[in-house]
N, CA and C atoms as an extended XYZ file, in Angstrom:
513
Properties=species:S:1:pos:R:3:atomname:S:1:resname:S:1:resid:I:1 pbc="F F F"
N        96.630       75.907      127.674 N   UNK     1
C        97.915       75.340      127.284 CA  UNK     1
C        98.195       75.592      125.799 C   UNK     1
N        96.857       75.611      125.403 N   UNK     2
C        97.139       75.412      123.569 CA  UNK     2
C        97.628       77.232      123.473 C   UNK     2
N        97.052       78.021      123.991 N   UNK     3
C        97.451       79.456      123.975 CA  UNK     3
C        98.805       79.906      124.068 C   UNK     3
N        99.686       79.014      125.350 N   UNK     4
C       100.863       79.262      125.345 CA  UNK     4
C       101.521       78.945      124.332 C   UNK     4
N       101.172       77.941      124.113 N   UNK     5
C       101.875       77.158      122.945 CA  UNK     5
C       101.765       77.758      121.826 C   UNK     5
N       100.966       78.401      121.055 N   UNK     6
C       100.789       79.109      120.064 CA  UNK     6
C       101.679       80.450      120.345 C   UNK     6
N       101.765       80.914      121.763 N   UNK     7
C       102.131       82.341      121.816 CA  UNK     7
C       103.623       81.990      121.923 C   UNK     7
N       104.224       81.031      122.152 N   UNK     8
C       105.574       80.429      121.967 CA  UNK     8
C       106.233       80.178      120.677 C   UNK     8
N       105.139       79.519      119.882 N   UNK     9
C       105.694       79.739      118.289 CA  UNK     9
C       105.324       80.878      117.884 C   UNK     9
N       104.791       81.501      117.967 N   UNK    10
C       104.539       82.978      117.317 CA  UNK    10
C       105.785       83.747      117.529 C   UNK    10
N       106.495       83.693      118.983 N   UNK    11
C       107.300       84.494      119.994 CA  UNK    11
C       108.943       83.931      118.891 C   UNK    11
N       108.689       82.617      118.874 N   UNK    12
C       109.924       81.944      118.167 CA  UNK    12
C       110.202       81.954      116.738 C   UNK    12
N       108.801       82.360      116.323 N   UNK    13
C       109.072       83.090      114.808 CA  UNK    13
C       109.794       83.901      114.628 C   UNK    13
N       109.150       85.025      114.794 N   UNK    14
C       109.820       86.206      115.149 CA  UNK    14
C       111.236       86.465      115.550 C   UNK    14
N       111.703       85.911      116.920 N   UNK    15
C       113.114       85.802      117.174 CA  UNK    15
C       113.628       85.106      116.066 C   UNK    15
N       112.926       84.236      115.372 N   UNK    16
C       114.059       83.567      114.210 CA  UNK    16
C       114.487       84.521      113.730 C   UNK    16
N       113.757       85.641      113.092 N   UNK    17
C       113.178       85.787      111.802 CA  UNK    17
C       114.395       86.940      112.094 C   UNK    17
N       114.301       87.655      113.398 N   UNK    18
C       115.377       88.632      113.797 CA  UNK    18
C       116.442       88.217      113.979 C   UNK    18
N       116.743       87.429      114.628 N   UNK    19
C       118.177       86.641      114.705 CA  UNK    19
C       118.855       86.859      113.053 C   UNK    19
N       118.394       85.727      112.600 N   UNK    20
C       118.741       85.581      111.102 CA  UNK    20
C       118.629       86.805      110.792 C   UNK    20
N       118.178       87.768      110.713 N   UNK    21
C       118.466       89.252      110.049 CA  UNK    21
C       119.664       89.382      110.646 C   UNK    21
N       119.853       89.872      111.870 N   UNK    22
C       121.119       90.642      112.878 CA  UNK    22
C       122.208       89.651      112.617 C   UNK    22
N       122.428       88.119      112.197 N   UNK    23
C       123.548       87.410      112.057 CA  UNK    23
C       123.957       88.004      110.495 C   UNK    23
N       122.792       88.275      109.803 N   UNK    24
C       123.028       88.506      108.015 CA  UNK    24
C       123.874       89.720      108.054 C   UNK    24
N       123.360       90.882      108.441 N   UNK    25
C       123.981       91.831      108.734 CA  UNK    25
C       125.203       91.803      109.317 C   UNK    25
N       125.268       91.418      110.256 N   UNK    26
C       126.761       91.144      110.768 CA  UNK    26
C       127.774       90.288      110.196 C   UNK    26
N       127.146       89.216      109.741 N   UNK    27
C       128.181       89.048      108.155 CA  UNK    27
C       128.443       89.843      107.594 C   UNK    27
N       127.047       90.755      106.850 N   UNK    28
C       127.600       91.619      105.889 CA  UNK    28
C       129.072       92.627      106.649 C   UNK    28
N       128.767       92.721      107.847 N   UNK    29
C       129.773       93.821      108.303 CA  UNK    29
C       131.157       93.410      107.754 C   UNK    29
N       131.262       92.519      108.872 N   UNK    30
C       132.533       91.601      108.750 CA  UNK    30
C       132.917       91.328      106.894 C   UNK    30
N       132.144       91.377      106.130 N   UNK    31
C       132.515       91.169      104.623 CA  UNK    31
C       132.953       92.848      104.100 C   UNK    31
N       132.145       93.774      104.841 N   UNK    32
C       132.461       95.148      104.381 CA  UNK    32
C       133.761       95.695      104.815 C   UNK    32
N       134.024       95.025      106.436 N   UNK    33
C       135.277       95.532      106.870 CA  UNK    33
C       136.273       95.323      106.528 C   UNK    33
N       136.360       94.248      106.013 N   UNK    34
C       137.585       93.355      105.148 CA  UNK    34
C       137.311       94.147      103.638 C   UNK    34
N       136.406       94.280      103.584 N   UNK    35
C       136.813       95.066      101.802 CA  UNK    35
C       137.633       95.906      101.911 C   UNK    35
N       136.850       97.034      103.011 N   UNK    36
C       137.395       98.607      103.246 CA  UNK    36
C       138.961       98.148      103.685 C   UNK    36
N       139.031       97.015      104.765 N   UNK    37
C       140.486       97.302      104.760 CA  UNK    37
C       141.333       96.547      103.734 C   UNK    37
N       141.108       95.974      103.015 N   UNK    38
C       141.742       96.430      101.530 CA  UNK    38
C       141.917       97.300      100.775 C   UNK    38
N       140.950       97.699      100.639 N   UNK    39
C       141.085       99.146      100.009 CA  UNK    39
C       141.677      100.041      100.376 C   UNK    39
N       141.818      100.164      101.701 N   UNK    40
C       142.271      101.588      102.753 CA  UNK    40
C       144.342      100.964      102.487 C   UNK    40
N       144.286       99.660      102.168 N   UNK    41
C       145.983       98.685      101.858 CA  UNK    41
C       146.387       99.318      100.867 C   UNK    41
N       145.672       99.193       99.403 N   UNK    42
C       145.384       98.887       98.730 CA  UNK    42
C       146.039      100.793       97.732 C   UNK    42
N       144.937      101.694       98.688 N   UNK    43
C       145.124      103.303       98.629 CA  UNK    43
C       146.258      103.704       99.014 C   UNK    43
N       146.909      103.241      100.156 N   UNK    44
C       148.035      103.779      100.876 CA  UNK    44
C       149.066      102.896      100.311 C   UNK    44
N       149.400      101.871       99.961 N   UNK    45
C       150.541      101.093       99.401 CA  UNK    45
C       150.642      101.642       98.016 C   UNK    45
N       149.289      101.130       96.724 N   UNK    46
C       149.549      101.291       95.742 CA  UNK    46
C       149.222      102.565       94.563 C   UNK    46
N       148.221      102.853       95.157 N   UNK    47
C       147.435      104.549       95.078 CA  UNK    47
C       148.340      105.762       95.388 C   UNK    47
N       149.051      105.493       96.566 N   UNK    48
C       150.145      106.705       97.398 CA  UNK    48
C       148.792      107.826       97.831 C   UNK    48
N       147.675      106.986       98.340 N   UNK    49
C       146.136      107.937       98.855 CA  UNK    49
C       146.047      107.550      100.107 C   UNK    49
N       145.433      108.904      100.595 N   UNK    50
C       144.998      108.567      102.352 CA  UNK    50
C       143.433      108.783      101.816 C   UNK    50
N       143.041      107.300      102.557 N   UNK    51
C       141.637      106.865      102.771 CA  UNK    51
C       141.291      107.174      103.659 C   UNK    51
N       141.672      108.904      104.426 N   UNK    52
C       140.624      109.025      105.914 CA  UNK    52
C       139.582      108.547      106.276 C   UNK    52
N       138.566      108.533      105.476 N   UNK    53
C       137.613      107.581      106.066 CA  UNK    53
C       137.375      106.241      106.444 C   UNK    53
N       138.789      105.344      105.902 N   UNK    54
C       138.122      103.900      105.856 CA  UNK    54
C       138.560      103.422      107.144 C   UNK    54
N       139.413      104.328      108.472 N   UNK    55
C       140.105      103.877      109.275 CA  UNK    55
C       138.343      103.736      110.731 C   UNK    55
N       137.783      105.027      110.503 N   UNK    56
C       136.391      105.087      110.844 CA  UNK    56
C       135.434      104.323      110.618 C   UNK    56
N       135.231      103.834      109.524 N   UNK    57
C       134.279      103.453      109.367 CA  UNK    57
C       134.488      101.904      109.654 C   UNK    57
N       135.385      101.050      109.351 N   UNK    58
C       136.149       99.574      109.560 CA  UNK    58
C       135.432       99.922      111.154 C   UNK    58
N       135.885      100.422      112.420 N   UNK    59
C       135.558      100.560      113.480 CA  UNK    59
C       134.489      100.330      113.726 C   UNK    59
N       133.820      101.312      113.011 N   UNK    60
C       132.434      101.315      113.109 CA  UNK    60
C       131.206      100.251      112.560 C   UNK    60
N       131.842       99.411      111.448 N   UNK    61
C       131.514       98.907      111.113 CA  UNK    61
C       131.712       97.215      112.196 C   UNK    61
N       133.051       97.108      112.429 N   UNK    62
C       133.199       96.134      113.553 CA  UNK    62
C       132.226       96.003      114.310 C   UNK    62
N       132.219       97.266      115.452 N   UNK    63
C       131.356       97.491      116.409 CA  UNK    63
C       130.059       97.149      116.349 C   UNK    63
N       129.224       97.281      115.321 N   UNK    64
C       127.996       97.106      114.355 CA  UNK    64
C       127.502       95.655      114.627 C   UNK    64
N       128.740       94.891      113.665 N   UNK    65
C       129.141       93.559      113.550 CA  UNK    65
C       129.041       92.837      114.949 C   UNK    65
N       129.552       93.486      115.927 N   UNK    66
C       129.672       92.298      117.223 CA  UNK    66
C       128.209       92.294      117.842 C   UNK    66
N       127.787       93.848      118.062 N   UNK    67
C       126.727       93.684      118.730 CA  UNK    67
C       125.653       92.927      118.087 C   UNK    67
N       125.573       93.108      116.654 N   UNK    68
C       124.339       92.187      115.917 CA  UNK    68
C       124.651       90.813      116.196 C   UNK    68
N       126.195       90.284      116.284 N   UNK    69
C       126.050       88.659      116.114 CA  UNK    69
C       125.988       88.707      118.113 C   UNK    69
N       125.705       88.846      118.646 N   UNK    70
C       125.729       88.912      120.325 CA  UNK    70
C       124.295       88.160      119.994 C   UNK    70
N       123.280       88.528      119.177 N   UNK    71
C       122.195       87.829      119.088 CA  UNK    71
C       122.196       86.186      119.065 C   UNK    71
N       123.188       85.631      117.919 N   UNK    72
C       123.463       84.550      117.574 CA  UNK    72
C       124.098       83.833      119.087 C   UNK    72
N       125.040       84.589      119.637 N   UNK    73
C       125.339       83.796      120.777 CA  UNK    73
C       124.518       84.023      121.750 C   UNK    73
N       123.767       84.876      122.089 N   UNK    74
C       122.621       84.305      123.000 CA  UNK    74
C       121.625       83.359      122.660 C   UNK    74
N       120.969       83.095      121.382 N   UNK    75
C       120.231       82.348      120.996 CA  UNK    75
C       120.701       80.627      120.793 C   UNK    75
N       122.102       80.851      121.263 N   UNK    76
C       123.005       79.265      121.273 CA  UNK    76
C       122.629       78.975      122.336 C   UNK    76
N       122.915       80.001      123.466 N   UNK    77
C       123.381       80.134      124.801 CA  UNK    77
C       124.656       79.692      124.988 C   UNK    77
N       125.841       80.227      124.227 N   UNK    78
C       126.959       80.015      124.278 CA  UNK    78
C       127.714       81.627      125.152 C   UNK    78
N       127.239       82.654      125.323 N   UNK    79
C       127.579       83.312      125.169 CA  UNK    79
C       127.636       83.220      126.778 C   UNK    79
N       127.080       83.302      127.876 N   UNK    80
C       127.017       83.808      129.127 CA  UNK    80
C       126.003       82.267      129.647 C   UNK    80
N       126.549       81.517      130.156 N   UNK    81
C       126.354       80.108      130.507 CA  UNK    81
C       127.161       79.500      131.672 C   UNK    81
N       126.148       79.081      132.503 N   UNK    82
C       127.163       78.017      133.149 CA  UNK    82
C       126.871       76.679      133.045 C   UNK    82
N       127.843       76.046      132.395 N   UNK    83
C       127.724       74.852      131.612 CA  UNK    83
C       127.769       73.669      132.440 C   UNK    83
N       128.779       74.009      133.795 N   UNK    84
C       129.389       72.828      134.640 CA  UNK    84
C       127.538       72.598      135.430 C   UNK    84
N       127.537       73.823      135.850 N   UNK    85
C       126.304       73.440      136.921 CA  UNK    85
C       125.152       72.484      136.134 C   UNK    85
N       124.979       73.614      134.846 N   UNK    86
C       124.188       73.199      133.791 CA  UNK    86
C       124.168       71.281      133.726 C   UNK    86
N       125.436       70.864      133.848 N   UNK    87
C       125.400       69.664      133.436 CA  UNK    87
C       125.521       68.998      134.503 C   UNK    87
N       125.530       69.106      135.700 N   UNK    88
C       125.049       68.245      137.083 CA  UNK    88
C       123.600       68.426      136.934 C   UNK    88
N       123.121       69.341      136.705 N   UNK    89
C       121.796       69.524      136.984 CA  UNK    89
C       120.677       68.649      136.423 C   UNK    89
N       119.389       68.613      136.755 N   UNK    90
C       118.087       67.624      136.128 CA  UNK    90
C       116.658       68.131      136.793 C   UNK    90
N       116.143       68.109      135.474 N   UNK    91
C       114.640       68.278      136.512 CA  UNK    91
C       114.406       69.665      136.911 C   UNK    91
N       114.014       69.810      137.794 N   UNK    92
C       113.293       71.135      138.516 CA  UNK    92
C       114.543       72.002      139.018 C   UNK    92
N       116.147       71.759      139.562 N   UNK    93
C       117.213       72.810      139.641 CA  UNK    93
C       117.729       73.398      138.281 C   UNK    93
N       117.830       72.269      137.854 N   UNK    94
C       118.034       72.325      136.181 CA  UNK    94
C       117.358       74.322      135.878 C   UNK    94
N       115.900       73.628      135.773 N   UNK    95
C       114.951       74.708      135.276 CA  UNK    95
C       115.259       76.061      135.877 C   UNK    95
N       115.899       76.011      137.154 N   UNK    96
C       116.256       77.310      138.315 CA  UNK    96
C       117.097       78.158      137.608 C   UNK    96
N       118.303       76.974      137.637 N   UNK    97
C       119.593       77.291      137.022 CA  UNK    97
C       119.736       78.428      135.711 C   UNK    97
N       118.464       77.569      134.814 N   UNK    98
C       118.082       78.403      133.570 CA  UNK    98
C       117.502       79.605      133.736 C   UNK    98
N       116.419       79.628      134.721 N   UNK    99
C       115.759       81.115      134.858 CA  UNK    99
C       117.118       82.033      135.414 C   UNK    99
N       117.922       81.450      136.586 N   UNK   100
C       118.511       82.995      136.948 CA  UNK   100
C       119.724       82.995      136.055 C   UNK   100
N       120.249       82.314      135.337 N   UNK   101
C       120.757       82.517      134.293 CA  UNK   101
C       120.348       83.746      133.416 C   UNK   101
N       118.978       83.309      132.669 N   UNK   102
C       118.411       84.423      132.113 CA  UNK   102
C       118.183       85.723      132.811 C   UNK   102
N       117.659       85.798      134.002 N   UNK   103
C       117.445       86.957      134.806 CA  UNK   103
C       118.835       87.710      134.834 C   UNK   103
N       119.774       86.785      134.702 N   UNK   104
C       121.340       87.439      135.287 CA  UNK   104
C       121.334       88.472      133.565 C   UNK   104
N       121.047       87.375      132.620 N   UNK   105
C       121.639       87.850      130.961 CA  UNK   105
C       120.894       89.139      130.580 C   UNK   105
N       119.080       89.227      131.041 N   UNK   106
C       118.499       90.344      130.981 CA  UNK   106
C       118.974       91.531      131.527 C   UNK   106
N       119.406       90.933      132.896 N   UNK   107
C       119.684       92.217      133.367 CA  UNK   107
C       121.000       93.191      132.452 C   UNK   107
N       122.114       91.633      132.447 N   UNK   108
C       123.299       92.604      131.443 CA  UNK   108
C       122.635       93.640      130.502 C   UNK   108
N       121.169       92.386      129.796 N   UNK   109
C       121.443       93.409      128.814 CA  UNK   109
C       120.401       94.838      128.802 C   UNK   109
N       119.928       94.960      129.758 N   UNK   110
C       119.151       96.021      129.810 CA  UNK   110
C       120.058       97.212      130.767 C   UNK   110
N       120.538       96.942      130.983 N   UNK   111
C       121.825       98.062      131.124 CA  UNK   111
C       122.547       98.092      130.152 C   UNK   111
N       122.633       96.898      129.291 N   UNK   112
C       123.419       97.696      127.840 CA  UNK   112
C       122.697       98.570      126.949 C   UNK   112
N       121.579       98.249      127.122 N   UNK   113
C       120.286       98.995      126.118 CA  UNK   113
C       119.899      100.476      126.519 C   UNK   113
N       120.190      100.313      128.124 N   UNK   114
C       119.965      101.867      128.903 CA  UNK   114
C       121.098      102.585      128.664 C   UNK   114
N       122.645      101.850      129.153 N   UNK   115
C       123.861      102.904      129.207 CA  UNK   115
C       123.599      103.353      127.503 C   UNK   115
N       123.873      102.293      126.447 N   UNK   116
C       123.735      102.559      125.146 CA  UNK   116
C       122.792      103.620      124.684 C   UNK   116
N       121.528      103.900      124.900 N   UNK   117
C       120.362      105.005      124.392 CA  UNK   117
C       121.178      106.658      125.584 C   UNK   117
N       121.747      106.076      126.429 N   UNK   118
C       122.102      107.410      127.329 CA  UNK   118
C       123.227      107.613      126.563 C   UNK   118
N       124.460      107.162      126.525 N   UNK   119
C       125.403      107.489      125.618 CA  UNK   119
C       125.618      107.455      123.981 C   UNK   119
N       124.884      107.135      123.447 N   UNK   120
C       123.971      107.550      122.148 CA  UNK   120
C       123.720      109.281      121.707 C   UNK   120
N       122.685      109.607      123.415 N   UNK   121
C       121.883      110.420      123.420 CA  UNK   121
C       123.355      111.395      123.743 C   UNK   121
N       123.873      111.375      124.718 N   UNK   122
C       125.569      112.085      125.425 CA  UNK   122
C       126.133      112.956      123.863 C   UNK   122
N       126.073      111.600      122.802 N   UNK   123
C       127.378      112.076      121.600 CA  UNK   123
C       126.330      112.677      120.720 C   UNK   123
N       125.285      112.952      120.441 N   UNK   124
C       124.817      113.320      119.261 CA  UNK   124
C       125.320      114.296      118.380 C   UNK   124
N       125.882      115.430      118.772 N   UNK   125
C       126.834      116.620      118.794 CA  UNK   125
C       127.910      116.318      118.193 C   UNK   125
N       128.390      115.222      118.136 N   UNK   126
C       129.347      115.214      118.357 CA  UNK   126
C       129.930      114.151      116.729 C   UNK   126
N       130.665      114.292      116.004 N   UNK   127
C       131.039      113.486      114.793 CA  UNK   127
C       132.033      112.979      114.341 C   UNK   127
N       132.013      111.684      113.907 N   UNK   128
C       132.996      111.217      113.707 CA  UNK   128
C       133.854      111.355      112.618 C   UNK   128
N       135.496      111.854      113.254 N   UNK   129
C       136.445      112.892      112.146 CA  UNK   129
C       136.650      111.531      110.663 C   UNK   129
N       136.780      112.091      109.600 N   UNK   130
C       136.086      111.007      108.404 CA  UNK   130
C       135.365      110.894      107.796 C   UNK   130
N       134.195      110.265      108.438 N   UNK   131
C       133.466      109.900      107.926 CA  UNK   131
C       131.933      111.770      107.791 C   UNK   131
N       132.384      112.342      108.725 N   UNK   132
C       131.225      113.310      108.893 CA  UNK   132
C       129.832      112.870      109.230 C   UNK   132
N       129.334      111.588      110.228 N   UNK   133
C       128.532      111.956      110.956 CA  UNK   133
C       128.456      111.643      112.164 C   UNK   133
N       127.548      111.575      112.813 N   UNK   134
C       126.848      111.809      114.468 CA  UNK   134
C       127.209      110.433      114.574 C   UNK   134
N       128.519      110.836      115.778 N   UNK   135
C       129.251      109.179      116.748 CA  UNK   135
C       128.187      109.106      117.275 C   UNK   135
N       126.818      108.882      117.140 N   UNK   136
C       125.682      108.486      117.735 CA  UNK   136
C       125.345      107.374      117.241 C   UNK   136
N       125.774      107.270      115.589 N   UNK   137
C       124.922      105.698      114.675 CA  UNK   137
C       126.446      104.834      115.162 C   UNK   137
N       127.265      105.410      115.574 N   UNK   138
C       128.530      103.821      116.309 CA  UNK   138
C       127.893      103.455      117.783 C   UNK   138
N       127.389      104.622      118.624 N   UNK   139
C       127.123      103.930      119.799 CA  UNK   139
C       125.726      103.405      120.234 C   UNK   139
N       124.774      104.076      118.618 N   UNK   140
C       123.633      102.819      118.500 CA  UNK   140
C       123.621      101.247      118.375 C   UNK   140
N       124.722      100.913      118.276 N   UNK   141
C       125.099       99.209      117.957 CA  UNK   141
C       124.706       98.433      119.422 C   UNK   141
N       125.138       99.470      120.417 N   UNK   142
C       124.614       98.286      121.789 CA  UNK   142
C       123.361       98.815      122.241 C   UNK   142
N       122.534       99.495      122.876 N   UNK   143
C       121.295       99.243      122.458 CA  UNK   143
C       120.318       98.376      121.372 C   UNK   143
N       120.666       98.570      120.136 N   UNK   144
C       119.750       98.130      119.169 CA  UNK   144
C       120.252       96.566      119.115 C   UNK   144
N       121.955       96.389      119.179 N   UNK   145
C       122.432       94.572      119.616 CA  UNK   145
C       121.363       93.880      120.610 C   UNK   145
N       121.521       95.093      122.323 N   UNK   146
C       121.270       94.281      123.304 CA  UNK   146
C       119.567       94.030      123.287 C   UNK   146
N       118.715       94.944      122.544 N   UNK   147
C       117.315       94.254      122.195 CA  UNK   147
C       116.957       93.604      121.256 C   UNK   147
N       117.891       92.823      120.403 N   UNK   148
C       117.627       92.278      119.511 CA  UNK   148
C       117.969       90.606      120.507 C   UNK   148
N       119.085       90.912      121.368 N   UNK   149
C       119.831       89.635      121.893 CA  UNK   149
C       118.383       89.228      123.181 C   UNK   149
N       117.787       90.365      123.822 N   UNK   150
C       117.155       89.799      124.557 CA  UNK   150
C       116.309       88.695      123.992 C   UNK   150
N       115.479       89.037      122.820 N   UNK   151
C       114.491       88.325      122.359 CA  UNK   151
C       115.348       87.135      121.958 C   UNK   151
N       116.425       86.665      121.984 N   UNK   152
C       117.190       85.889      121.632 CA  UNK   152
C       117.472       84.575      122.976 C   UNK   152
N       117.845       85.639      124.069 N   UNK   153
C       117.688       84.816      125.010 CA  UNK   153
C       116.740       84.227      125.776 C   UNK   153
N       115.910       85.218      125.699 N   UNK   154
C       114.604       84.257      126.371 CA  UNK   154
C       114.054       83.783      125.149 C   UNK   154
N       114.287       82.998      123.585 N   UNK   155
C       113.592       81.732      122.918 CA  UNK   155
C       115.006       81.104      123.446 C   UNK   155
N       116.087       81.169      123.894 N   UNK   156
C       116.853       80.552      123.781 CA  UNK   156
C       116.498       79.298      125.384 C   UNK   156
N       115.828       80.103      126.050 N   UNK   157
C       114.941       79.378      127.112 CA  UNK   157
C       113.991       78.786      126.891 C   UNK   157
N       112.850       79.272      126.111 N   UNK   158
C       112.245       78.152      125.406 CA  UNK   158
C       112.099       77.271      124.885 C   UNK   158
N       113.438       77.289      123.867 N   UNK   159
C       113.970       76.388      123.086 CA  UNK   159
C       114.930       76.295      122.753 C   UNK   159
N       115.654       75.386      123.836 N   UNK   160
C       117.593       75.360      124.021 CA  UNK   160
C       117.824       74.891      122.650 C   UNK   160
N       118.826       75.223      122.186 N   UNK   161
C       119.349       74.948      121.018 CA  UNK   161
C       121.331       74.661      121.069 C   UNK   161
N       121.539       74.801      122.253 N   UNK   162
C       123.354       74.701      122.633 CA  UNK   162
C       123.299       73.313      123.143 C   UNK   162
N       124.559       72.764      122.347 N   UNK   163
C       125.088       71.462      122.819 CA  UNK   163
C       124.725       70.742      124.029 C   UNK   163
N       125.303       71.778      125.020 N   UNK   164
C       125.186       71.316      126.594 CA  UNK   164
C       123.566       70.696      126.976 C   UNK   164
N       122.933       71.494      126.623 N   UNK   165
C       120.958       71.044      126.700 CA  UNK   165
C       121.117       70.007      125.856 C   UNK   165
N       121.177       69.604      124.757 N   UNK   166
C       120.928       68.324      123.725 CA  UNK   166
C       121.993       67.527      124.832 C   UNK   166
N       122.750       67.508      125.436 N   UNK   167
C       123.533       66.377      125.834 CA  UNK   167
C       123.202       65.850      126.561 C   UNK   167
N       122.685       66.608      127.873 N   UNK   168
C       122.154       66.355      129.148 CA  UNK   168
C       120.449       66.450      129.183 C   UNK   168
N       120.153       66.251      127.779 N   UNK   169
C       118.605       66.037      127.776 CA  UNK   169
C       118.830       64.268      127.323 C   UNK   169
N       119.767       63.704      126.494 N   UNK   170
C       119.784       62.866      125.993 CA  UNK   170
C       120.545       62.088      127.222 C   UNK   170
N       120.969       62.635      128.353 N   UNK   171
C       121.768       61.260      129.212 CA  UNK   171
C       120.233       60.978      130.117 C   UNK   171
């Protein structure tokens, strides 16, 4: 017992430790995209400049942005939940509910991690007009999101952290 338990906080370190990276980052995005699209305002209104690149990269940078914070909402379990059942439930269905939940969320995301490394692998050739490189580092965002989110969702099974669990642990 003491083994699991150790291999549970070890397991929940870690997912912290990644989470909190992939949410930081995805701030940062969201803070970069809003610069660039100022700037890209900013060039074309007051400059009289075309910022070809900043229309690319804002995109790309979005894209970046969602899949890293996908971590944060799996690790709520806000993201892909059923809340109603969730909250009839107690006890041993309860616990069901949660596993095929997760089984359902793995599976999403290991088809996002597979289509993502296959269509990754599809564009390498291939570059994005702008910026000049390989539309491969835009369609790395769901792969590298959806394995960052797994480890997210299963501590998020370990250790519920969304409203709905604190509510219906406390009735």
């Amino acid at each position: 017992m003491q083994h699991e338990e150790a291999w549970a906080r070890y397991f929940l370190s870690f997912e912290s430790l990644l989470t909190k990276a992939a949410v930081a980052f995805a701030t940062a995005g969201l803070a970069l995209a809003s610069l660039i699209g100022l700037y890209q305002i900013i060039a074309r209104f007051v400059l009289h400049r075309s910022a070809e690149w900043s229309e690319p990269l804002i995109q790309m940078t979005l894209i970046w942005m969602t899949y890293l914070g996908l971590a944060a909402a799996m690790r709520s379990g806000t993201l892909i939940s059923v809340d109603w059942l969730l909250s009839l439930s107690k006890g041993r269905a309860r616990q069901v509910i949660q596993i095929v939940i997760l089984v359902c969320v793995l599976t999403l995301l290991g088809f996002l991690t597979w289509f993502g490394i296959s269509l990754a692998m599809r564009v390498k050739f291939q570059t994005i007009a702008g910026l000049g490189i390989s539309t491969s580092w835009a369609y790395a965002a769901l792969p590298f999101g959806a394995v960052i989110s797994i480890f997210a969702a299963i501590a998020h099974v370990i250790d519920p952290r969304s409203n709905i669990d604190h509510q219906t642990q406390n009735t």
